[in-house]
N, C-alpha and C positions, 0 to 999 in steps of 0.2 A: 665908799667902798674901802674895805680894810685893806692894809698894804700884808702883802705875802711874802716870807723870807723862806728860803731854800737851808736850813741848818745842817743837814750834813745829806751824803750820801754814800753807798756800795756797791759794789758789785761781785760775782765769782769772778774765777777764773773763765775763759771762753776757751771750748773743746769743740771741735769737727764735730759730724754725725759721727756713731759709733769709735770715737775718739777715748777719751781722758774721764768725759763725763755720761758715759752711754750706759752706766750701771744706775744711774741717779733719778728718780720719778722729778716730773717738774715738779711737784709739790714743797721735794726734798730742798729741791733750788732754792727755791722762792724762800721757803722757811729760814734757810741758811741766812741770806740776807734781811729778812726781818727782824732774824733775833741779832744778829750783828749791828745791826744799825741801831737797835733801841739798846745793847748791851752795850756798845762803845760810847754812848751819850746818858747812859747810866740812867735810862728812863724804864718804868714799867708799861707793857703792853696797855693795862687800861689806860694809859695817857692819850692812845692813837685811836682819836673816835672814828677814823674808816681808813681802809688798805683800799686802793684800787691797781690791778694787775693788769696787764697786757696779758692777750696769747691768743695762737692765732693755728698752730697744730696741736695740742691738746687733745683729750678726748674728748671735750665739749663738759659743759656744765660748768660749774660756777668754779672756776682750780683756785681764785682768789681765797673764796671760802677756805676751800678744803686745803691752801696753805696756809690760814691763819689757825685752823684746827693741827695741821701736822707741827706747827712752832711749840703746839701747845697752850696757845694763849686762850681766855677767856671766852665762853661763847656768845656772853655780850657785845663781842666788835664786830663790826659789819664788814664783808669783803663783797667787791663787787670786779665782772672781771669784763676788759675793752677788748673787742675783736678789730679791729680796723686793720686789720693786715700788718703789713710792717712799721703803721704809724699807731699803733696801739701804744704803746709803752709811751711815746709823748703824748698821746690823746688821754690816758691815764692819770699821766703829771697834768697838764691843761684843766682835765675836771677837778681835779684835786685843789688846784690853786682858786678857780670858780668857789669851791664850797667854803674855802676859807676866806674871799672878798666879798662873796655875801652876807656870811656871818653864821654858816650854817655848820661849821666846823673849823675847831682852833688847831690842829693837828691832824696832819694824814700822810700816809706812808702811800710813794704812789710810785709806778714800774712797771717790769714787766719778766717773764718767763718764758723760756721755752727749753722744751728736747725733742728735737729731730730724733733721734738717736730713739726716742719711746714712742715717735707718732701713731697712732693707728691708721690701719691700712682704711680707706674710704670708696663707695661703691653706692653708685645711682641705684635708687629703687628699681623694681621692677618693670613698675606702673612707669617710669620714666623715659621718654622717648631716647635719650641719652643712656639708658643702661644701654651694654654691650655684652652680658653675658655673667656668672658667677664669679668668671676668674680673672675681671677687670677690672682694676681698681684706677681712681681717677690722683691726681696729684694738685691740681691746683682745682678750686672750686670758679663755677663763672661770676667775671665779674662785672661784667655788660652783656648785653644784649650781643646775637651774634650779627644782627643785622647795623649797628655802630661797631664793633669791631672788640674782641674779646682775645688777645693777641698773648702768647706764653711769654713769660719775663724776657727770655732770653731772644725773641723774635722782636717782640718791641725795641730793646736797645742795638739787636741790629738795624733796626728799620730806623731809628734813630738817627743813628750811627752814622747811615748811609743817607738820608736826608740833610744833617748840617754838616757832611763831608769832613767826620772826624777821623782820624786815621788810626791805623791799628798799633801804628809805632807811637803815635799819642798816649794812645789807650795804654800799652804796656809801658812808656814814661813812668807816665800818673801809677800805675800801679806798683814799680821799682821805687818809687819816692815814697809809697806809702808805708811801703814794708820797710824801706830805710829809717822813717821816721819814728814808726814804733818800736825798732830795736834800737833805736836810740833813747827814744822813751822810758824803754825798760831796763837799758843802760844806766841811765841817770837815775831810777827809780821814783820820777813821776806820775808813775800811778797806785807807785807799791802801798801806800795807803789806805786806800780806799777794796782795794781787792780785799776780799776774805776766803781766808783759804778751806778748801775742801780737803777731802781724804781722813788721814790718822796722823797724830805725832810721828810716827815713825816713817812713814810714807806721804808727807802733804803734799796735795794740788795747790800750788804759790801761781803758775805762769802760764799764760794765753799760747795755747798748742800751734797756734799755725805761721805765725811771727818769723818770717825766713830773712834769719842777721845776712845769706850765702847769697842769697837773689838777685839773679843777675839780666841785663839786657836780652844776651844773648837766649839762655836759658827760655825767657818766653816765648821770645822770638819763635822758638821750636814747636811752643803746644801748639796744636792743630784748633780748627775753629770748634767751637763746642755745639751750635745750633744752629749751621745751616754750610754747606760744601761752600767753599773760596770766602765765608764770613770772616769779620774783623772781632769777632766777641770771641776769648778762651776763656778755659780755666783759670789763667793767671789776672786776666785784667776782669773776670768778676766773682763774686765771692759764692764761696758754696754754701752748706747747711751747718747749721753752728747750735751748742745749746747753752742755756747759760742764763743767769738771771741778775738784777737790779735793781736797787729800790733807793729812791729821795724822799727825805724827811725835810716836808712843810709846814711851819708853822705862822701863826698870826705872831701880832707884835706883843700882844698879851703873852704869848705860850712863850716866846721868846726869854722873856724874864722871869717865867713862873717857874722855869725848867732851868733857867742858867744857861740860857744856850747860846753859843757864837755863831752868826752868821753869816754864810757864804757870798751867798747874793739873795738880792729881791728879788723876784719873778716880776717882770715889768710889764709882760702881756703875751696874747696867744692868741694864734689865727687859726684855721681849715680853709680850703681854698677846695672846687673843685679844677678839673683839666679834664682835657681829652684822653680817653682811655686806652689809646692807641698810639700815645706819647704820653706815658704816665710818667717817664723816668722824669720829667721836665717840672713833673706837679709841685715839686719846693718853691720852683718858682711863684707861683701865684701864691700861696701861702705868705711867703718873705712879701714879697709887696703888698698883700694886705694887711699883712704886722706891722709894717714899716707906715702904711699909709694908717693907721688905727693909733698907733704911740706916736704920732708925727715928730720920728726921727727919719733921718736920712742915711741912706746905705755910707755912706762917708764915714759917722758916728760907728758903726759896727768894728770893733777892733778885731773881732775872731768870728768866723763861719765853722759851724758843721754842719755838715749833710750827707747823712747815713751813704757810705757807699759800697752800693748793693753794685753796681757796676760803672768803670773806671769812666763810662763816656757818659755817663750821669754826671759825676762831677765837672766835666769838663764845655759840658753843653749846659747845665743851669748856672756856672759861674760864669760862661761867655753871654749869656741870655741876659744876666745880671748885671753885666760888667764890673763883677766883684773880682781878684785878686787870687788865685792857688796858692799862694802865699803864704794868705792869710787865713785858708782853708784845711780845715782837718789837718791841724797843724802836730797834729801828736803820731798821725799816721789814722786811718780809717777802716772800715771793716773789709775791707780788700787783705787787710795784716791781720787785724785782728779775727775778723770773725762776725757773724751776722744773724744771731738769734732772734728771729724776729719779732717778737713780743717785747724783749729786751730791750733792743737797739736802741729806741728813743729815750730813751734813758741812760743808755752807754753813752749816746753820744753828748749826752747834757751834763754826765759827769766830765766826762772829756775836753767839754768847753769849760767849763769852770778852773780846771785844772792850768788850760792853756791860757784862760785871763789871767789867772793868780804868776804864771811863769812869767808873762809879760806884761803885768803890771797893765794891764786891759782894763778897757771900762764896760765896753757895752758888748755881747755877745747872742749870736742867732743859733739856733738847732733846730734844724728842718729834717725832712725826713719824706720818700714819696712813700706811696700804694700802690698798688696795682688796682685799677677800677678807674684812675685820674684822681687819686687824692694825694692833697699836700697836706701836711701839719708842720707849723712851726710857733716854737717859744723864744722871746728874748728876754736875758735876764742882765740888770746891772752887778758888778762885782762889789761887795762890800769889803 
């Protein structure tokens, strides 16, 4: 099996819905960072025999494609695009590194996309016992069975929540550290890097819109519960709609030297796990310990964790489940600060882990990520 290195990666800036980047077709996104990442490594498009994209609001069809054609590049590259909800953009890298340990590809650009801010509006058929009329449009599709339990984001990690008897002042903790972490981040200019700016010379998009340096205890304390009267979930302790794209450049050991390239880390391995649908926030978990038990390391070996946080009692119930460290978790700050483009994300967050090995001189690092439906994805990568 061929060994897979990670040579660079990017991403935008991350904007709210209807935010910074609510002018921008996801195509536009994705392009940005395609032609960024082969421009800054001074490579030409026919080097990268497949893109694979995430995205997950879209208007449906192939947006991989139709962002390898809006880059301008060649109509000989193949774009293929992952839906897997918010675990797309690592399911995207995952295949990516698959075609290059088989032997079926020396180079691939793999990530993910999204704009909330472009979604279209979505509406059961007719014929469908779930229409409700012309002027109803639906927001999340199903993702089980309603007779196992098909539960809204925000209902699941209450129920969550209130099962491992996590607190609400927990939750707004974890969500004060996060946002501390990434204006510290951005402080230091640890990821200034890797971002590629949007807009015009005269006007650039440089910095991730939702980043609150001023966020305080108190201040959450205040927001009201967002999905359900006397709930422990708000606004502040989970992340809203976000759009924003990502892309890591893979290659073999061959393309490594044929291109001049310096690499980041290996790709060491890559799991899917399912879970219960009705505790999906939980689903990293099983993912992480089939990684773990597949590359037979031990959670000890892990010097850095990320795991997308889509809500603050996610992180705080799959690292107590784990008996992994907050410590050593999303140590850069996580999408609670940042922002939560789903198609993206898995890929934000593996640039984010690489960044936090290289700060800390780290060896071995995990990126996991849930779905809603019970699914986990996670990859580990060594630093080089």
């Amino acid at each position: 099996m061929n060994k897979v290195y990670i040579a660079d990666g990017v991403r935008t800036p991350i904007g709210k819905t209807d935010g910074i980047l609510q002018k921008y077709l996801p195509e536009q996104l994705a392009a940005c960072v395609l032609n960024g990442i082969i421009a800054r490594n001074g490579l030409s498009p026919v080097a990268i025999d497949q893109v694979i994209l995430g995205n997950v609001v879209g208007p449906g069809g192939n947006i991989a494609r139709v962002s390898v054609l809006e880059a301008g590049w060649p109509y000989s590259i193949p774009a293929l695009t992952v839906d897997l909800q918010c675990g797309s953009g690592l399911s995207a890298i995952n295949m990516a590194a698959a075609l290059i340990q088989s032997g079926q590809a020396e180079m691939v650009i793999a990530g993910g996309v999204e704009s909330t801010s472009m979604a279209p509006r979505r509406q059961f058929n007719a014929n469908d016992p779930r229409f409700q009329g012309e002027t109803v449009y639906y927001e999340q599709a199903p993702f089980s069975p309603e007779a196992i339990g098909n539960p809204d984001t925000g209902e699941a990690a209450e129920n969550l929540a209130g099962q491992l008897d996590i607190s609400r002042e927990d939750m707004d903790r974890l969500a004060l550290e996060s946002h501390r972490r990434a204006a510290l981040a951005r402080e230091q200019g640890l990821l200034s890097d890797i971002i590629i700016p949007l807009g015009t010379p005269a006007s650039p998009i440089i910095a991730d819109e939702c980043i609150r340096e001023n966020m305080r205890l108190k201040l959450l304390g205040r927001m009201p519960p967002a999905f359900r009267t006397g709930g422990r979930i708000t606004a502040g302790n989970t992340c809203l709609k976000h759009d924003g794209a990502a892309a890591i450049l893979l290659c073999s050991e061959a393309a490594l030297a044929k291109y001049r390239l310096q690499p980041q880390a290996v790709f060491a391995g890559a799991a899917s796990s399912g879970w219960d649908p009705n505790r999906f926030p939980l689903s990293p978990v099983g993912a992480i310990e089939k990684l773990l038990h597949q590359t037979k390391l031990s959670l000890s070996a892990i010097d850095r964790l990320e795991i997308n946080e889509a809500f603050a009692v996610k992180i705080l119930a799959c690292c107590r489940e784990l008996g992994y460290s907050l410590e050593q978790t999303n140590t850069l700050g996580g999408a609670l600060a940042y922002g939560h483009p789903y198609g993206a994300s898995g890929a934000i967050i593996l640039l984010h882990l690489i960044k936090s090995l290289q700060q800390t001189n780290g060896r071995f690092g995990i990126a996991a990520i849930g779905a809603v439906g019970g699914m986990g994805v996670a990859s580990v990568i060594e630093r080089c």
